[in-house]
C-alpha positions in Angstrom: 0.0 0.0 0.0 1.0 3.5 -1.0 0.2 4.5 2.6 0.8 2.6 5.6 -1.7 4.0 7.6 -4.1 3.2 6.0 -6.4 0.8 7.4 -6.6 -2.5 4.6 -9.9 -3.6 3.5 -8.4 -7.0 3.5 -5.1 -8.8 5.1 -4.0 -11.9 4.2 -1.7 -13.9 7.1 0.5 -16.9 6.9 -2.2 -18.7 4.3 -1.5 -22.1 3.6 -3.4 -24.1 1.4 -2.8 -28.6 1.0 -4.6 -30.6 -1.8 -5.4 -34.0 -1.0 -4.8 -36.6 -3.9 -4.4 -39.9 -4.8 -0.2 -39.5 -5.2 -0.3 -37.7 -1.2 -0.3 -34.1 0.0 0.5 -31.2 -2.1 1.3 -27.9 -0.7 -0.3 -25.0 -2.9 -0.2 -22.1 -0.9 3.2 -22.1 1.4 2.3 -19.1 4.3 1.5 -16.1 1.8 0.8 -12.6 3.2 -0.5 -9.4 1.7 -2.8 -6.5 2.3 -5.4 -4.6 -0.1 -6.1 -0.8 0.8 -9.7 0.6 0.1 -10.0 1.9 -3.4 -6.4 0.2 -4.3 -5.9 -1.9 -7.8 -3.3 -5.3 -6.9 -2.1 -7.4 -9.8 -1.2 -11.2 -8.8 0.8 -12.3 -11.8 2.5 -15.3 -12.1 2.9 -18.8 -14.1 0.3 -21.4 -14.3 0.4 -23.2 -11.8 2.0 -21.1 -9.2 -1.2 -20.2 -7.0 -3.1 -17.4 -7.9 -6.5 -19.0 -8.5 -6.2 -21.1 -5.2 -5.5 -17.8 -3.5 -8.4 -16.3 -5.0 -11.2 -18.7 -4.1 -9.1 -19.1 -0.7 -10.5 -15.6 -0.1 -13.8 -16.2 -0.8 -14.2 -19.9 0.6 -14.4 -21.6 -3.0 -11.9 -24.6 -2.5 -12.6 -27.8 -4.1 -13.1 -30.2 -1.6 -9.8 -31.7 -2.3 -8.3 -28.8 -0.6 -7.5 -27.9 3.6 -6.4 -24.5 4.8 -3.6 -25.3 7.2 -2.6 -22.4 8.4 -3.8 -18.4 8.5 -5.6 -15.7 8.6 -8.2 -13.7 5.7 -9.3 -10.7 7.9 -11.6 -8.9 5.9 -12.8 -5.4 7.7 -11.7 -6.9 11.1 -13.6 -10.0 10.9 -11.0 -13.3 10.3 -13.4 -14.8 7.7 -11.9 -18.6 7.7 -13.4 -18.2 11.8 -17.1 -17.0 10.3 -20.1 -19.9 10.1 -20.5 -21.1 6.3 -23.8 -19.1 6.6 -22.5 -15.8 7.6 -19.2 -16.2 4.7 -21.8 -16.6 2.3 -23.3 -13.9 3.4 -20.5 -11.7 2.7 -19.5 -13.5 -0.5 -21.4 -11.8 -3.1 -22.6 -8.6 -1.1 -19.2 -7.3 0.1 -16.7 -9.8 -1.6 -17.2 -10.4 -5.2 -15.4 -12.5 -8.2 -15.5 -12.6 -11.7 -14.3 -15.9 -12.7 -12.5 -17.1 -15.8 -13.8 -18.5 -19.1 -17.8 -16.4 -19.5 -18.8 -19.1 -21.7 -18.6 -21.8 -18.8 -19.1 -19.5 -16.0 -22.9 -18.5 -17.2 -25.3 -21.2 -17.5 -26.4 -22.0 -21.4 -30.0 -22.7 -20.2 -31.0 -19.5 -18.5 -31.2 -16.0 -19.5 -28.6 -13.0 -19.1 -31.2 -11.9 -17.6 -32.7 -14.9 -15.2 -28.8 -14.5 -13.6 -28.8 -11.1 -13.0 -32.6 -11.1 -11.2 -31.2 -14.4 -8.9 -29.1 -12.7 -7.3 -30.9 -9.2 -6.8 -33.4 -11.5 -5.5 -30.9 -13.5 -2.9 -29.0 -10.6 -1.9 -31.3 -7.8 -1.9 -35.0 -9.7 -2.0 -35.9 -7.8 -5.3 -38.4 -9.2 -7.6 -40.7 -8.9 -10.3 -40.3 -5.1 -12.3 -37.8 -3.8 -9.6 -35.5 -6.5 -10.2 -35.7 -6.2 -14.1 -35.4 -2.7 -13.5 -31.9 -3.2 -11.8 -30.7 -6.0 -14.3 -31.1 -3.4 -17.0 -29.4 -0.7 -15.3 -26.2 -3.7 -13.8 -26.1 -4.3 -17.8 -26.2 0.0 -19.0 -23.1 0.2 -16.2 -21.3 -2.6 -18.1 -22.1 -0.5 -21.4 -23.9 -3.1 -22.5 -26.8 -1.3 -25.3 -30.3 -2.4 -25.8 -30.9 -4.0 -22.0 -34.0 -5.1 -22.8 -33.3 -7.2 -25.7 -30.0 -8.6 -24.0 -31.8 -9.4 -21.4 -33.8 -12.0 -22.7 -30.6 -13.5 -24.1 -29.1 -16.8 -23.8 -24.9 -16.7 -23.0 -24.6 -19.0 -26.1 -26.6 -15.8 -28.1 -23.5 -13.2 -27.2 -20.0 -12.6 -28.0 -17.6 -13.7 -25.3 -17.1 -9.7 -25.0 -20.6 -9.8 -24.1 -20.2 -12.7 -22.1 -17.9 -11.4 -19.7 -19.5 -7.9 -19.4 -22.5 -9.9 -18.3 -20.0 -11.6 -15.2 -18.6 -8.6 -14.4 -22.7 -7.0 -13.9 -23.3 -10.1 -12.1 -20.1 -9.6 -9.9 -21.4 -5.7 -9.5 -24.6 -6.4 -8.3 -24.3 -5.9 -4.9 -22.3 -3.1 -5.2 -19.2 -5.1 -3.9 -16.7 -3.3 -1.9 -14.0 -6.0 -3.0 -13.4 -7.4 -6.2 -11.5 -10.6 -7.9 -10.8 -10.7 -11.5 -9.4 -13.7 -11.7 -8.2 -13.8 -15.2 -11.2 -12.0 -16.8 -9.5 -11.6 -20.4 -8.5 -15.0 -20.8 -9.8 -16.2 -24.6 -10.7 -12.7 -25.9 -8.7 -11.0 -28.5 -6.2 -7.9 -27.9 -8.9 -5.0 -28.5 -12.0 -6.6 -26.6 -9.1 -7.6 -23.6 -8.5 -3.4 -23.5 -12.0 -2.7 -23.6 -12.7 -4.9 -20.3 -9.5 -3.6 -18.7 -10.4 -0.3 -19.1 -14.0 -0.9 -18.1 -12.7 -2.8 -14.5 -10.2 0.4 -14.1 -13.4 3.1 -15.0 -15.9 0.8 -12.6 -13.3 0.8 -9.8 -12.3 4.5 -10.0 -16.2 5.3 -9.5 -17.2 3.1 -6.9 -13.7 3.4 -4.9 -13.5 -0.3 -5.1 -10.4 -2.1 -4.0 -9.9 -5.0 -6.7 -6.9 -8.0 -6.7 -6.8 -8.4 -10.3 -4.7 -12.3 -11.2 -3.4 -12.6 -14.6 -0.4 -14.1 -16.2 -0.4 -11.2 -18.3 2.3 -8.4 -16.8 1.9 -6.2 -19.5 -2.1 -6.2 -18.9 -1.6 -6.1 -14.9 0.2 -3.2 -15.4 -1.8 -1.2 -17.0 -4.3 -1.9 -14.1 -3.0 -2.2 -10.9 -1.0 0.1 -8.3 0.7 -3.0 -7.0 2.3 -6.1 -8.3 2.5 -9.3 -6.0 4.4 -11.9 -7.7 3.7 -15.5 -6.8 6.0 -18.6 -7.4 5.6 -22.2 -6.6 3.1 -21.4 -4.0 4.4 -18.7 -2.7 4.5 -14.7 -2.8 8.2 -13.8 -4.1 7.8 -9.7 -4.2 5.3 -7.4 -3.4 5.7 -4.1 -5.0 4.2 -0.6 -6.0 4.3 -1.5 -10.1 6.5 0.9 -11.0 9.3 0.3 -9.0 8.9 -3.7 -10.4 9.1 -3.0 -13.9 12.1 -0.8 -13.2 14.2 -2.7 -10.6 12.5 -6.1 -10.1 14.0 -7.6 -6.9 13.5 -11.0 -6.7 15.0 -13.6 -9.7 11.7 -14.9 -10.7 10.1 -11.7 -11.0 13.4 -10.4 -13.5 12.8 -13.3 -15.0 8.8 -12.4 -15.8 9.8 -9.5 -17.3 12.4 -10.8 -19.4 9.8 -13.1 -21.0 7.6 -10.3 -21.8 8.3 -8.8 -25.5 8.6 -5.4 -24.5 11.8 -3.9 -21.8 10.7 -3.2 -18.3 11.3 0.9 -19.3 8.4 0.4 -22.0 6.1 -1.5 -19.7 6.3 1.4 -17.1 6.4 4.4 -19.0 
């Protein structure tokens, strides 16, 4: 965080995360630690493979049932949520903490409406129905700069672009007016000019709402265009946490030089 006294929205402590498989343990998560400021933009970038979607749905208690938290702490706004009944995390899942998860075409159901999402959860969070709850969809969709609400609607996923598709995530993610957000990977299978468009909506969306957002991508070029931090993960764990300029220019750790001397551009381009 720019400023360390600044209360965080969210701290991460000493999180460990095992998988359980046929082969024995695995250790996914190895004791990482970080913090997210109100209103601040955080990049995890990293390999496949080296944690970032496990820490994501760590956060919001998604795990497959394969996997144990062995160790930590996720204190979001003072309450540790890993201590909160499954009924009070849900809860805040959805009304303060929200995700938008990878691949739109598998994350929306085929066999119900854009608009059939959008009014399920008005309905669960916020006990909306009937013509106020259309009212909202069409307004979550306007926000996304989505056109012709009405008509979209009534859509089927399989009926819009994957542009569309993930527009239609990111409304369902904004519906309760989230005060946390993860993107984890929200660009993955679109090309270059609908990936800018959807970065530059999440920047515009968090900007107005003073949303604090941990955005996880392999992409560096793309998290840093986004995010005022970068937290590199490795094999499980976090290797460097850093404001993103001060990365591109004089990474610290090995792994993180190495990132950026994978990416087809110098660190001086990336952070100009």
């Amino acid at each position: 965080m720019s400023d360390e006294t600044v209360t965080p929205i969210l701290q991460v402590e000493d999180l460990s995360v095992e998988f359980h498989t046929r082969n024995g343990v695995v250790k996914v998560l190895d004791r990482i630690s970080f913090a997210v400021a109100p209103g601040e933009s955080v990049a995890v970038v990293g390999e496949s493979g080296s944690g970032k979607s496990v820490t994501a749905f760590a956060l919001l208690g998604l795990l497959d049932p394969a996997a144990r938290i062995t160790g930590g702490k996720i204190v979001y706004r003072g309450r540790d949520l890993l201590a909160l009944p499954e009924r009070q995390r849900r809860e805040v899942r959805g009304r303060e903490l929200a995700m938008i998860f990878q691949s739109p075409r598998t994350s929306l159901s085929q066999v119900r409406t854009v608009g059939r999402h959008l009014t399920d959860v008005l309905a669960r969070h916020h006990g909306l129905s009937g013509a106020k709850a259309n009212a909202r969809a069409a307004e979550l969709l306007a926000q996304v700069r989505i056109t012709d609400q009405e008509r979209r609607l009534g859509a089927y996923p399989f009926e819009l672009s994957g542009g569309m598709c993930q527009r239609v995530l990111i409304a369902l993610a904004l519906a309760c007016a989230p005060s946390f957000l993860i993107a984890d990977e929200p660009t993955t299978g679109l090309d270059v000019t609908t990936q800018a468009a959807i970065v530059e909506l999440l920047a515009d969306l968090c900007a107005e709402r003073q949303m604090a957002m941990v955005f996880i991508t392999h992409d560096l070029p793309l998290a840093s265009t986004l995010a005022n931090r970068l937290l590199v993960m490795h094999a499980g764990q976090l290797v460097e946490d850093a404001p993103t300029a001060r990365l591109l220019a004089r990474p610290r750790h090995p792994y993180s030089a190495k990132l950026l001397a994978a990416v087809p551009a110098s660190a001086a381009t990336l952070a100009a």
